[in-house]
N, C-alpha and C positions, 0 to 999 in steps of 0.2 A: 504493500500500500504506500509507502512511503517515496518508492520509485515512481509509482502516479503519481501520488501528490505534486513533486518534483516537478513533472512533467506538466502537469496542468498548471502550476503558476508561471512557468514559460508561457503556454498558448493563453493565456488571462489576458494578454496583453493586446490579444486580436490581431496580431501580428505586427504593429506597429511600436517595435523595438523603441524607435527614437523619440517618439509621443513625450511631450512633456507631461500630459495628462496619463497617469493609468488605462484610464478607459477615456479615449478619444471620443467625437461627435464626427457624425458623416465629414468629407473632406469639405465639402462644399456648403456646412450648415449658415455658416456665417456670410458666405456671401450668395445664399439663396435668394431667389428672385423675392419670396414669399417672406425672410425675414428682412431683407430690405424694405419692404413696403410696410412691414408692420411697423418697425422701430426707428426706420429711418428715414421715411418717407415723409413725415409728417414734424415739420416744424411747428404748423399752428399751437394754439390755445383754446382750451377745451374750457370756454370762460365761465359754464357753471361749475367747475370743479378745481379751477386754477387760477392764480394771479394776474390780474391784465394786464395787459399792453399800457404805456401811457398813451396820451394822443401824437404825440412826435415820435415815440417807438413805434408806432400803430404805422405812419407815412413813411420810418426811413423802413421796418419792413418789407413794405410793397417793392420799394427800389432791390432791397436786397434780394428779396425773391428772383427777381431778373439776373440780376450778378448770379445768383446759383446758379441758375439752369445752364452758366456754361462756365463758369469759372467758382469752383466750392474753395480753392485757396484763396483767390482773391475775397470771397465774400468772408472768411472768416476773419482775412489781417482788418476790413472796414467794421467786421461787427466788434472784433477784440478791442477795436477804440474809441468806439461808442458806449461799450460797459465799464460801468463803474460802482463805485460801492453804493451809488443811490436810486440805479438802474434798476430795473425791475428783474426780477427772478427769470421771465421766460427769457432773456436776454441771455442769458450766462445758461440755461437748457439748449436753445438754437445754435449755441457755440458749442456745447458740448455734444451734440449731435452732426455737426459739422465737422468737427474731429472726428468722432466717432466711424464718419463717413470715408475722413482719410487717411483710415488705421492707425490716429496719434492718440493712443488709447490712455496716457497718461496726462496729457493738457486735456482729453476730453476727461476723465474722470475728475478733477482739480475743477472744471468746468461746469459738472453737475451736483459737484460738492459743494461751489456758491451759491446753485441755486436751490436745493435744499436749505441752505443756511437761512438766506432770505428770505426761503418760504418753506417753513418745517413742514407742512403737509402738500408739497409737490408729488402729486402719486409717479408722474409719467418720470419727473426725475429721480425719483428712486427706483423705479425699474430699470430707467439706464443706467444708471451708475452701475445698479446690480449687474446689468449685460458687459458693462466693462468693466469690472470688476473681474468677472467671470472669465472676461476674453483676455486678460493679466493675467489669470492663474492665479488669484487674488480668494480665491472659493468663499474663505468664512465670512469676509467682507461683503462678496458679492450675495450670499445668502441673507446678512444682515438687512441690506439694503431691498431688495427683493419683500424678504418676510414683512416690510417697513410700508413699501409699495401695495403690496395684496391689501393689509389693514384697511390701507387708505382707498380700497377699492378695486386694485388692480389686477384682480386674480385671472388669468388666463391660463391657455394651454403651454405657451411659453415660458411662462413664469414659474408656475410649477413644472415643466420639463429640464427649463435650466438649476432649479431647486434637484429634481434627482439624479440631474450629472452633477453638481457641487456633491453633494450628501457621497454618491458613490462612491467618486475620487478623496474623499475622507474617511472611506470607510467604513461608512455608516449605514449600512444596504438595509436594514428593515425602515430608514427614515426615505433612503432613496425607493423603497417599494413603493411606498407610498404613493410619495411624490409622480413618482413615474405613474400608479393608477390613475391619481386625479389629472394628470397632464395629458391620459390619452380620453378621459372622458372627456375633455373640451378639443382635442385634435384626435381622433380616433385612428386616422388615416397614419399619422406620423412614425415612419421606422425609425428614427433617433430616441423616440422615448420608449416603442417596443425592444428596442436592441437596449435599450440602458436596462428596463425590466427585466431583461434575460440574464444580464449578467446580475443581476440582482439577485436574480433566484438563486441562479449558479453559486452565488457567493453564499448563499444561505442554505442551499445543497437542496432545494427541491426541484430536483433534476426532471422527475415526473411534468411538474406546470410547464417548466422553462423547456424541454425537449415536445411539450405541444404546441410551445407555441410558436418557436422556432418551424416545428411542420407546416404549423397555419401560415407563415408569411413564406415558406418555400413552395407552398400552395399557390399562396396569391400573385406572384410575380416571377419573373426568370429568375433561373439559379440566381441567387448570389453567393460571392465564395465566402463571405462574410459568416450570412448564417450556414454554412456547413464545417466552418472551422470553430462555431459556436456548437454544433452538434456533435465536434468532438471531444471538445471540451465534457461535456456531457458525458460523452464515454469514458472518456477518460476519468472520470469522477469516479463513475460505474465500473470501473477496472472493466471495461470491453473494450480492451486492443484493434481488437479484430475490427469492429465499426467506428472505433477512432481513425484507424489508418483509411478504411474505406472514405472517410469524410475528409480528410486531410489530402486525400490521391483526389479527389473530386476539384478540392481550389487547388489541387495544384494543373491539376488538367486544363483549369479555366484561366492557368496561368497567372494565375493569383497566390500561389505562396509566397508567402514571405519568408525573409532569415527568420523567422524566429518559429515558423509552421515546419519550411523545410528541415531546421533540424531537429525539431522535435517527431517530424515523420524518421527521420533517420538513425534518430535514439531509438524508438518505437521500433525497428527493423532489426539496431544491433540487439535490444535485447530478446526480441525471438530467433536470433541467429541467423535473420536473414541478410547476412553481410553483404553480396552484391547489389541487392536494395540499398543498403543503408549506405555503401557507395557512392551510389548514384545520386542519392538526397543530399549525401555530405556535401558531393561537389558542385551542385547548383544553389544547392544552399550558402555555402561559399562565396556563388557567383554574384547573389542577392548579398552581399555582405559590404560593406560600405568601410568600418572600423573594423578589418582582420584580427589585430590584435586581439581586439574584446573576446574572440574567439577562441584563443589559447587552452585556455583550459579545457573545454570543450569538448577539443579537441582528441590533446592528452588523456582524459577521461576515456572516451571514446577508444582511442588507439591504448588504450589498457585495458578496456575488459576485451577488445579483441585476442591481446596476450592472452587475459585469464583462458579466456576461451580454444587458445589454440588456434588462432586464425590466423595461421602467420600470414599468407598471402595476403589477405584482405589488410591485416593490419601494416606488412611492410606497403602494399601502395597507397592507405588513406597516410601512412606517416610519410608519402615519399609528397603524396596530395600536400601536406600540413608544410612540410618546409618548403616547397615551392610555391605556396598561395600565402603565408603569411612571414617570409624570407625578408621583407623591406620593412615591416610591419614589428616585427617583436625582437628583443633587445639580445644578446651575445647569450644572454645566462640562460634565456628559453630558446635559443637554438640549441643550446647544449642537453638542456632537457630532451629534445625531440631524437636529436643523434645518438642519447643513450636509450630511448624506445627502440628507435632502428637495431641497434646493438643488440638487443633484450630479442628484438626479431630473427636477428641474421643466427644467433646461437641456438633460439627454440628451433627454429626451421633447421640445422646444422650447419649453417653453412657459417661455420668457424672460423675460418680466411677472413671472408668478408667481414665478419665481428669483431676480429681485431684488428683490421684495417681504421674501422670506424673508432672502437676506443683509442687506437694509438689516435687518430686525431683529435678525439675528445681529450685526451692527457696533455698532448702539445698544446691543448689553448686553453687549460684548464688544468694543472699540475694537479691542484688539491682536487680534485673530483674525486671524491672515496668511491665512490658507487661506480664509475669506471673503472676505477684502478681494481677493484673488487671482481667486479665482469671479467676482465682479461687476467686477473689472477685466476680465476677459477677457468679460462676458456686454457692456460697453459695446464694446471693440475689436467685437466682430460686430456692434453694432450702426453701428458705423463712428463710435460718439463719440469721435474720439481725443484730445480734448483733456482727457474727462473718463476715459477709460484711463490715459493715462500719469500722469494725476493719482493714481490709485491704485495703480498702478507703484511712483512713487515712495513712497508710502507704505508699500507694503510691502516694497520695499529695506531701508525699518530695521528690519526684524523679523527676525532671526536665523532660525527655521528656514524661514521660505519666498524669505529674501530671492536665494538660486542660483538659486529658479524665477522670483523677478518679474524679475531679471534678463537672464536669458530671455528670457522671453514677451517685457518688452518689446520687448529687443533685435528676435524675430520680428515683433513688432509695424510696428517700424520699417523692416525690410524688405520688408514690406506694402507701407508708405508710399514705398521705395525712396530712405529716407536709411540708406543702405549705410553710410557711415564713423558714424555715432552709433548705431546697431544694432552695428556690431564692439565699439566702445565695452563696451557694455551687457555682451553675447557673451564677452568677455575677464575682464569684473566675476564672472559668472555661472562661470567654470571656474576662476578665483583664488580661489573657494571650495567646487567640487564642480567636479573634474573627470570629466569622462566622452569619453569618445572621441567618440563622434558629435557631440558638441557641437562639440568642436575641429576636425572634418570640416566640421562646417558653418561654424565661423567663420573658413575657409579662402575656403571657398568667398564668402562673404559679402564678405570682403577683395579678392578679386581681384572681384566685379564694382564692390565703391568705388575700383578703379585704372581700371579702364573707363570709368566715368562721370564 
């Protein structure tokens, strides 16, 4: 279970790795036709429930209207020097919806911040401020603001939808269930407050709702790879593999996977062993990868349980994949990393030559690499060089984290050789600094046949 979990807070992200947000909103929410007209379409005053206009604000208005329709920069440098502290509240609103308009999301917020001030029960300016608050990444502000707006009247499908993308992205998913309810009983039609629902549920594990209703909007429009990468998510909850992968091959077929789909299909493949799959995914997934580095461990992970597993093929070409796709990308100390996996391959596989090829170069740019020096001590003992083994033995006794293993080995080594009392020796060194019981079993054992001999 722990391996799904794993797995599922990777695809949580809906594939969008770089999202500042957790859970993003459609790409296009904010500059839809349909929220353009609701929030930003309308400078007027809504004069029974808001501040007037004076009568010279009222005539330079008309002028400024004209100015917008073709120049919204210009019209804001003429409106910003018309406002002042004794100017009227919608002033410092039509400025901050002006901004608003030309993504200067922090002069617009500062904008609808005076006019709240001005006028504490501004409903329409506290909704905006909340939308730009919101469009900041600004959340518990931007709900403040919001929650302040509703009071004063302004409850809509927006309002509460942007309430359960704030709530989600904090965390808060039985406040964002909510929200997201009452934000589609006023827009019902809306797939940005059904997809926030979904993962709402999913956060709250009732996989049941959230897996029907993800069928109901797969139902209602063409595939999207969205909701099938939500449907795997699902599975994956549900420990079913099997229809995780089937949903994840689905957006990737539609050419929608993302780094962060492809490889979690491709984790999905190594741990059912199906390594020429997981192959396949690593390297496109790869291909879909922007910051390689970030990839590193991943990787590594990945190119180790193949080891575990015995994969040498698989595992020497995703590690030959891993140093040739991320070779410009990650620092001296993590290629060295990779070139002792290679090592760790070229030995399981046999092919011995080549292993020590590798560690000898791991050694020239890395002297202290205990874990190499270890590798080609042990790749010489099978070749039965023992004289040029315990030369690396000893060498890597003084290396603090491997020096319990060369201890060891050699000690084993020696009773290869059947000098049983400098093997205890060794054996004794080796549990004076990592004891372990079997150790100590054997160095019993090892004792009593150097009384025998």
């Amino acid at each position: 279970m722990k391996y799904v979990k794993t797995m599922l807070s990777v695809l949580a992200l809906g594939g969008t790795i770089a999202s500042a947000q957790t859970y993003p909103l459609s790409e296009n929410f904010w500059t839809d036709e349909g929220f353009q007209n609701r929030v930003m379409g309308s400078y007027g005053v809504h004069s029974e429930l808001e501040p007037k206009l004076s009568e010279d604000e009222g005539q330079f208005f008309k002028t400024l209207m004209s100015i917008l329709e073709s120049d919204l920069s210009q019209g804001a440098t003429l409106l910003e020097e018309r406002i002042g502290p004794d100017s009227s509240a919608p002033m410092d609103f039509m400025l901050g919806t002006i901004r608003m308009q030309l993504g200067e999301m922090d002069r617009a917020i500062s904008a609808y911040e005076d006019a709240v001030r001005k006028f504490p029960n501004f409903m329409r300016a506290y909704k905006n401020l909340g939308i730009a608050y919101i469009q900041s990444d600004r959340l518990q502000e931007g709900i403040d603001a919001l929650v302040k707006g509703m009071e004063l009247g302004g409850a809509d499908g927006m309002s509460y939808g942007l309430l359960g993308y704030s709530y989600l992205n904090l965390g808060k998913f039985s406040s964002a269930l909510n929200a997201y309810n009452l934000a589609i009983a006023f827009q019902p039609d809306s797939k940005d407050w059904k997809l926030g629902k979904i993962r709402c549920l999913i956060e709250l594990e009732d996989y049941a709702t959230a897996s029907g209703l993800v069928t109901e909007l797969i139902g209602q429009e063409d595939a999207s790879h969205e909701l099938y990468l939500h449907q795997a998510n699902i599975a994956l909850a549900q420990e079913n593999l099997t229809e995780a992968i089937a949903n994840l091959e689905i957006a990737r077929r539609l050419n929608k996977g993302s780094e962060g789909s492809l490889f979690l299909l491709a984790d999905i493949y190594a741990n059912r062993g199906m390594y020429g799959l997981a192959l396949d995914a690593y390297e496109e997934a790869l291909g879909r990868t922007s910051n390689k580095a970030s990839r590193f461990s991943s990787l590594r992970r990945a190119i180790s349980s193949f080891i575990d597993n015995q994969a040498w093929d698989s595992a020497l070409e995703l590690n030959e994949l891993a140093l040739t796709e991320l070779a410009a990308a990650i620092d001296d100390e993590q290629k060295l990393v990779l070139l002792n996996l290679k090592a760790e391959v070229e030995l399981g596989s046999g092919n011995s030559d080549d292993a020590a090829a590798t560690l000898e170069e791991i050694i020239e740019a890395d002297p202290m690499n205990g874990r190499a020096i270890l590798l080609l001590a042990k790749h010489s003992w099978k070749k039965s060089d023992y004289e040029e083994a315990a030369f690396l033995f000893q060498r890597a006794e003084n290396i603090d984290e491997v020096a319990a293993q060369a201890f060891l080995q050699y000690g084993q080594m020696l009773v290869e050789q059947k000098d049983y009392a400098e093997a205890a020796k060794k054996l004794r060194q080796s549990l004076d600094m990592d004891y372990q019981a079997n150790v100590a079993d054997y160095l019993r054992a090892v004792e009593e046949a150097a009384q025998r001999s």
